[in-house]
Phi, psi and omega in degrees: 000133188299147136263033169258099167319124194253312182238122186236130148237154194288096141283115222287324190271019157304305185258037188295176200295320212279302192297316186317290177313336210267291178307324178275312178310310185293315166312318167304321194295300190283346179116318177233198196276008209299300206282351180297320172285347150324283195297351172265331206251318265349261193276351155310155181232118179303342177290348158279011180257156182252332193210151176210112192274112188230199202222173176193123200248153206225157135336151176275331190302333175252041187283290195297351184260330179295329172279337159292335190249312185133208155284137161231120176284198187293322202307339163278344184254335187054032158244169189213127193240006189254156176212006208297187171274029098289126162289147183265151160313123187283311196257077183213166189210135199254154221197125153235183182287323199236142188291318176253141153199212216243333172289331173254012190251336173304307189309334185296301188277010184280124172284018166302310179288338181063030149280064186317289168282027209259153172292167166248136181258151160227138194242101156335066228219123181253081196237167197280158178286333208276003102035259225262140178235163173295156163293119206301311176310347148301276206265031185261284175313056172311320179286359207273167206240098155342129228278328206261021182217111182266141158049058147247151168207188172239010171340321155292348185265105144323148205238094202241288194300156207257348191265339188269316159314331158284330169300300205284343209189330168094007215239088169218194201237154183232124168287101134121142171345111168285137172268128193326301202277017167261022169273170193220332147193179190220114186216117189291125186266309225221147131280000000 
């Protein structure tokens, strides 16, 4: 019998904002990362999953190139929707947990794209971990306290992993193009 996880999926109301929050007070408390990894993993140890379906959110306007093309990180598009204090990784393509969050609800509204109006899509995406790194605001910022969570941080831990980044931001980077056929759907949140 295999100890490889082959496809995981994020159950999204596991890990809603009340558990999410829940979860980080107990990890401040004990010191560690245990219970975040409960709560994402349960009883799995993420370095056995091979592939995990996560989400990455865009303009609507670029739904159809996405299903033609893949995912592209900015250095094939030379666009960019992020301006946050850290610069993204040109050849990284950034991946969240939750279909809404605060990371896919940001793509719309970047004057980068020179889209005023475009709706927002989230893109389905079933990709191998090994892939995947952390998102460097996960990991520059080791100290950092979600805005809605007063006087928390993760400081004792380190952010080596594309999985302790999702504890820490819901968040992590896939190096180098998704490819069409690991998208799985393109679903309009918002007009």
């Amino acid at each position: 019998m295999s100890n490889i996880t082959r496809s995981y999926y994020l159950d999204e109301a596991r890990i809603a904002e009340p558990s999410w929050k829940a979860a980080w007070r107990d990890a401040n408390k004990a010191k560690s990362l245990e219970p975040l990894k409960t709560l994402y993993f349960g009883d799995l140890k993420p370095e056995t999953i091979e592939r995990i379906i996560l989400y990455h959110g865009t303009c609507s306007l670029l739904a159809d190139t996405i299903w033609k093309e893949g995912l592209k990180p900015r250095d094939e598009t030379r666009i960019s929707n992020w301006n946050g204090a850290l610069e993204s990784q040109p050849s990284f393509v950034y991946l969240a947990t939750r279909k809404v969050s605060f990371e896919l609800a940001d793509a719309r509204h970047r004057p980068h794209y020179n889209y005023r109006h475009c709706g927002l899509e989230t893109v389905r995406v079933d990709v191998d971990t090994k892939n995947l790194v952390p998102d460097e605001d996960a990991q520059k910022i080791t100290g950092f306290s979600p805005g809605f969570i007063s006087n928390l941080s993760l400081e004792f831990a380190p952010c080596d992993t594309w999985y302790e980044s999702l504890y820490r931001l819901n968040t992590c980077a896939h190096k180098g193009r998704i490819p069409p056929e690991r998208i799985l759907g393109i679903e309009e949140l918002y007009g």
